[in-house]
mmCIF file of the C-alpha atoms, coordinates in Angstrom:
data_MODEL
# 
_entry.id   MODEL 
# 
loop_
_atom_site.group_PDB 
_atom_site.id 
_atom_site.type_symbol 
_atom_site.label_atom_id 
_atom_site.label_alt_id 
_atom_site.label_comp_id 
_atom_site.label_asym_id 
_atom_site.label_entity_id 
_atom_site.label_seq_id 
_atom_site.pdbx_PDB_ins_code 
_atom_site.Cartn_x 
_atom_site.Cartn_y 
_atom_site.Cartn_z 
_atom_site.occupancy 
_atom_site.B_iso_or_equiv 
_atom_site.pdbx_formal_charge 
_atom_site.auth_seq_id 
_atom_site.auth_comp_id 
_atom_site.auth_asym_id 
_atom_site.auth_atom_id 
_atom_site.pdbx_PDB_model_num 
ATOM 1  C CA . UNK A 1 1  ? 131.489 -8.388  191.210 1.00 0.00 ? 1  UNK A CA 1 
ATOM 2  C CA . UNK A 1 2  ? 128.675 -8.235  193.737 1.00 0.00 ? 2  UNK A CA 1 
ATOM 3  C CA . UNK A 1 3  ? 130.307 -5.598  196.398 1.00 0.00 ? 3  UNK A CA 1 
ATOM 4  C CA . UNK A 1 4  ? 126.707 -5.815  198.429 1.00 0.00 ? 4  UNK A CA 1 
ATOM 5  C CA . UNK A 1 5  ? 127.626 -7.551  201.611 1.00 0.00 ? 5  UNK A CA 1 
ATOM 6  C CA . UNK A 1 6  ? 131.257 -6.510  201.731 1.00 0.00 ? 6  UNK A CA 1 
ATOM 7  C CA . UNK A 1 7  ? 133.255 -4.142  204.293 1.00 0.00 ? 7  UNK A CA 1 
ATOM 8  C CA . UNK A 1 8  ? 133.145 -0.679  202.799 1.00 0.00 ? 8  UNK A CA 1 
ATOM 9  C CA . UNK A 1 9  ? 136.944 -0.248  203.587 1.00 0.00 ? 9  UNK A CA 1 
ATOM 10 C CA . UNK A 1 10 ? 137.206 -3.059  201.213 1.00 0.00 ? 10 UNK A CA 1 
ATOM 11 C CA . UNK A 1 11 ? 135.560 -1.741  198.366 1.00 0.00 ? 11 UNK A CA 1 
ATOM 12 C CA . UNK A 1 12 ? 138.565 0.040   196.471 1.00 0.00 ? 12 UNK A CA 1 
ATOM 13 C CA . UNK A 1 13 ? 140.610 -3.144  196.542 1.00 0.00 ? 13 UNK A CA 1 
ATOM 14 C CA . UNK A 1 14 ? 137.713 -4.849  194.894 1.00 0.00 ? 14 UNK A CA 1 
ATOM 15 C CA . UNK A 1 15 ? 136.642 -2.438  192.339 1.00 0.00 ? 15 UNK A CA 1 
ATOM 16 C CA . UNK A 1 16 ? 138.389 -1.282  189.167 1.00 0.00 ? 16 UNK A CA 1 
ATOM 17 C CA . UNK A 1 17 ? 139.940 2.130   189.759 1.00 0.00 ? 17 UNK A CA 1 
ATOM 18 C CA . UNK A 1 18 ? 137.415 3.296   187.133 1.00 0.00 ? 18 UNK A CA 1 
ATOM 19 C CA . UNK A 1 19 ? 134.476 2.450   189.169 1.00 0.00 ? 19 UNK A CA 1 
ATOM 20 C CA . UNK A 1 20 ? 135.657 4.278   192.786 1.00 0.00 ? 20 UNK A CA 1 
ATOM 21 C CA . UNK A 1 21 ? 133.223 6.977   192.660 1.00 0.00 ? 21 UNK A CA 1 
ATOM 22 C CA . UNK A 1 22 ? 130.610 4.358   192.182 1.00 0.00 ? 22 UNK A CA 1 
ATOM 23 C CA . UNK A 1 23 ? 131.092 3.111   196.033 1.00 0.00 ? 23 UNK A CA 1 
ATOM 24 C CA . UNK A 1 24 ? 132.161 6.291   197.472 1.00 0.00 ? 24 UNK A CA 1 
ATOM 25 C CA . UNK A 1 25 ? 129.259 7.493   199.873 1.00 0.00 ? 25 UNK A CA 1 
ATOM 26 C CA . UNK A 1 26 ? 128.102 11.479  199.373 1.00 0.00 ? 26 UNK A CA 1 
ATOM 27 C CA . UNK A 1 27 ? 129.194 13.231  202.875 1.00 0.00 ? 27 UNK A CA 1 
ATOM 28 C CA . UNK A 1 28 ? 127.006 16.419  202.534 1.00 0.00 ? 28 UNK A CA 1 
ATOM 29 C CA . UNK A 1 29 ? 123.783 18.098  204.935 1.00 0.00 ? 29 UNK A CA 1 
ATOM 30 C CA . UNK A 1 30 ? 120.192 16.923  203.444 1.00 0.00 ? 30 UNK A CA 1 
ATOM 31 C CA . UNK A 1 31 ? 118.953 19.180  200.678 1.00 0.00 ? 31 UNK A CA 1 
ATOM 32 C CA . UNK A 1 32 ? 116.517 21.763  201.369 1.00 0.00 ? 32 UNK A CA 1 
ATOM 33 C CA . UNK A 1 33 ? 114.231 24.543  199.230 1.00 0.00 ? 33 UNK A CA 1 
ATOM 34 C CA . UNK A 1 34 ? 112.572 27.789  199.790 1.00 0.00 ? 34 UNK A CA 1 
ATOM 35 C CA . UNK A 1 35 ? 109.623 28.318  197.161 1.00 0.00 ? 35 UNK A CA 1 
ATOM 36 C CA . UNK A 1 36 ? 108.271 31.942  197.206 1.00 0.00 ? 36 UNK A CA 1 
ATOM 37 C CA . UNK A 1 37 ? 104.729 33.117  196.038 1.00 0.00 ? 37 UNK A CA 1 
ATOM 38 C CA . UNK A 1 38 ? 103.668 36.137  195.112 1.00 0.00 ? 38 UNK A CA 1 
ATOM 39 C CA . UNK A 1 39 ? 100.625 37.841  197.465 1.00 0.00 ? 39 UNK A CA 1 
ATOM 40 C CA . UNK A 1 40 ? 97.373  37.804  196.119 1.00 0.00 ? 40 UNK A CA 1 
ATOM 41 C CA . UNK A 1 41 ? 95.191  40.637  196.583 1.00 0.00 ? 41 UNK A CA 1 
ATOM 42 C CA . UNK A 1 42 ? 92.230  40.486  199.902 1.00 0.00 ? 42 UNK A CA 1 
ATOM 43 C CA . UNK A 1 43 ? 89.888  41.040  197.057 1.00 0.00 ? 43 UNK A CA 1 
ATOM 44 C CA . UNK A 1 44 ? 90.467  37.880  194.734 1.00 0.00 ? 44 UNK A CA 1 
ATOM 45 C CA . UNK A 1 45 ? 87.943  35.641  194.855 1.00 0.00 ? 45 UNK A CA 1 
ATOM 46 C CA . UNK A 1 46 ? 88.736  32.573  196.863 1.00 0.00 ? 46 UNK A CA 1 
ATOM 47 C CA . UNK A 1 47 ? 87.910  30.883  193.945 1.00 0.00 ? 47 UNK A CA 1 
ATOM 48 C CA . UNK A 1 48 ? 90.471  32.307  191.616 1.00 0.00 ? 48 UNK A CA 1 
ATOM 49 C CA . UNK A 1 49 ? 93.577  30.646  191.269 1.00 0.00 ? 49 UNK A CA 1 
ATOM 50 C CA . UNK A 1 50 ? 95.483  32.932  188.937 1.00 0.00 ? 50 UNK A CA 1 
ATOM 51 C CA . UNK A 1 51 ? 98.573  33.659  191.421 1.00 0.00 ? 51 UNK A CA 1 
ATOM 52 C CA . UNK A 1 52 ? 98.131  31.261  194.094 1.00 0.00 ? 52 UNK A CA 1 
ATOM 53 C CA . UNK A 1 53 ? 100.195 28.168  194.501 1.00 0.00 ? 53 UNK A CA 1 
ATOM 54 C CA . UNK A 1 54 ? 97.989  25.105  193.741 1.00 0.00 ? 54 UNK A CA 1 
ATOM 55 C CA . UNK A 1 55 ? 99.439  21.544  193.687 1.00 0.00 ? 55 UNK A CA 1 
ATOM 56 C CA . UNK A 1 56 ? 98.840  19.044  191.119 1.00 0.00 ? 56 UNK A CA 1 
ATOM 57 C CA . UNK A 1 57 ? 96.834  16.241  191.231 1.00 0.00 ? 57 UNK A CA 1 
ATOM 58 C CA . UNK A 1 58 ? 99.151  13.678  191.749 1.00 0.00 ? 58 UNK A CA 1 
ATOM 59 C CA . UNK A 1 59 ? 101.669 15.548  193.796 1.00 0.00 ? 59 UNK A CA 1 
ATOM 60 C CA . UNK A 1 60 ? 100.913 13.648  196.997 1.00 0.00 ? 60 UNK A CA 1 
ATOM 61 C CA . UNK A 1 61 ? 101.310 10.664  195.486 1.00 0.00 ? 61 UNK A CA 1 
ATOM 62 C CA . UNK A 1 62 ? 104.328 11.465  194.412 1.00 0.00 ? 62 UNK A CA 1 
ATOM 63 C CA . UNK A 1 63 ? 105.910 13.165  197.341 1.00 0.00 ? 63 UNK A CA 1 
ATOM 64 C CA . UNK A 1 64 ? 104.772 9.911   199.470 1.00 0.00 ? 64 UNK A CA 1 
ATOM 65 C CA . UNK A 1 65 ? 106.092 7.219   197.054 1.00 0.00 ? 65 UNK A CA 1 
ATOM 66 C CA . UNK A 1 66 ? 102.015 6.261   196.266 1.00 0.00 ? 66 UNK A CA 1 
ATOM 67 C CA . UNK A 1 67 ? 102.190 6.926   192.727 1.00 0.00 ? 67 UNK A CA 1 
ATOM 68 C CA . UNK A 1 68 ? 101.838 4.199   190.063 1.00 0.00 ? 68 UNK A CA 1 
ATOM 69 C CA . UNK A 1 69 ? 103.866 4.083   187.366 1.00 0.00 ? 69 UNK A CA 1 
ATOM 70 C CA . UNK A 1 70 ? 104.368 1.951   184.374 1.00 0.00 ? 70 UNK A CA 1 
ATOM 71 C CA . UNK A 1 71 ? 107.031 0.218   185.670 1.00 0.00 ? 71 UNK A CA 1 
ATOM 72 C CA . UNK A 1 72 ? 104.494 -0.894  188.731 1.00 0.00 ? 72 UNK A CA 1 
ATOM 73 C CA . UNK A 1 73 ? 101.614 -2.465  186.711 1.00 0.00 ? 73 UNK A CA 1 
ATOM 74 C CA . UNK A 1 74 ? 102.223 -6.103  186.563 1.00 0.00 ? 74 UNK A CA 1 
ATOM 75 C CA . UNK A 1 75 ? 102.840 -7.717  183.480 1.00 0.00 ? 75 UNK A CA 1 
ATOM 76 C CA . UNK A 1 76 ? 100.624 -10.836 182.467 1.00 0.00 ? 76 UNK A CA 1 
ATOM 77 C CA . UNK A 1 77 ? 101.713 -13.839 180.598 1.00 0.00 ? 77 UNK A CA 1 
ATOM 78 C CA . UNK A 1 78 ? 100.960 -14.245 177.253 1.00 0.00 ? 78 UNK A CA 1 
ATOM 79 C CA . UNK A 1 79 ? 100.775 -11.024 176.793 1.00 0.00 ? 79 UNK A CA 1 
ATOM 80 C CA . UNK A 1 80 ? 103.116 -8.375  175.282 1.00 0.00 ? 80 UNK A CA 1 
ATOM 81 C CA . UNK A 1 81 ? 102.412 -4.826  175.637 1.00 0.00 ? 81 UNK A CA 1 
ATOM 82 C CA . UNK A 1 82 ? 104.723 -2.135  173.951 1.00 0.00 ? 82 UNK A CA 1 
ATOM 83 C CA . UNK A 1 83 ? 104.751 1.577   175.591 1.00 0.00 ? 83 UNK A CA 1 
ATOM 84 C CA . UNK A 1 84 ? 104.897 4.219   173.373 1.00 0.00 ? 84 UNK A CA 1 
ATOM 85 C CA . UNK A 1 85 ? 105.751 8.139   173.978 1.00 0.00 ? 85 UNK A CA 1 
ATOM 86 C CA . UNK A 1 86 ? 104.791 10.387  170.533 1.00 0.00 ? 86 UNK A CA 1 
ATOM 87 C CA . UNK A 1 87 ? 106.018 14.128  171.122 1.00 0.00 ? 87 UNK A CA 1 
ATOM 88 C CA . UNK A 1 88 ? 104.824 16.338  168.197 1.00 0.00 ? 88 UNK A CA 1 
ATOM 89 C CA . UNK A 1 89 ? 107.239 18.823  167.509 1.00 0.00 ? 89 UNK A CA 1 
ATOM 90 C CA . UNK A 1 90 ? 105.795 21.846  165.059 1.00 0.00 ? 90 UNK A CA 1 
# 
């Protein structure tokens, strides 16, 4: 049953008792994080990035929802691709 447009009081009459905590909304303060580096000595070279906190490549893209991912390249007919993952285990 599509419970999308109806009253949220409504929603445990609607629903199987097995699905409550499906339509139950989370009542909790945002997340947050602290992330702690270590000080890098005034003479490293500026250059040297052993013990400074660099960002990947693509973490902006992430963090701002810019990042493409397989599920966002289109698909074009008449043609079937199949995705494939190998993870070498020794």
């Amino acid at each position: 049953m599509n419970c999308a447009h109806v009253q949220p009081s409504l929603y445990k009459t609607l629903t199987p008792s097995a699905d409550h905590s499906a339509v139950i909304t989370a009542d909790r303060p945002p997340s947050h994080g602290v992330q702690l580096f270590e000080r890098v000595g005034d003479d490293q070279l500026e250059v040297d990035a052993v013990g400074r906190p660099l960002p990947h490549l693509s973490a902006q893209q992430h963090a701002t929802g810019e990042a493409i991912y397989v599920d966002d390249i289109p698909s074009y007919p008449g043609i079937d691709l199949l995705l494939t993952d190998f993870d070498l285990w020794l």
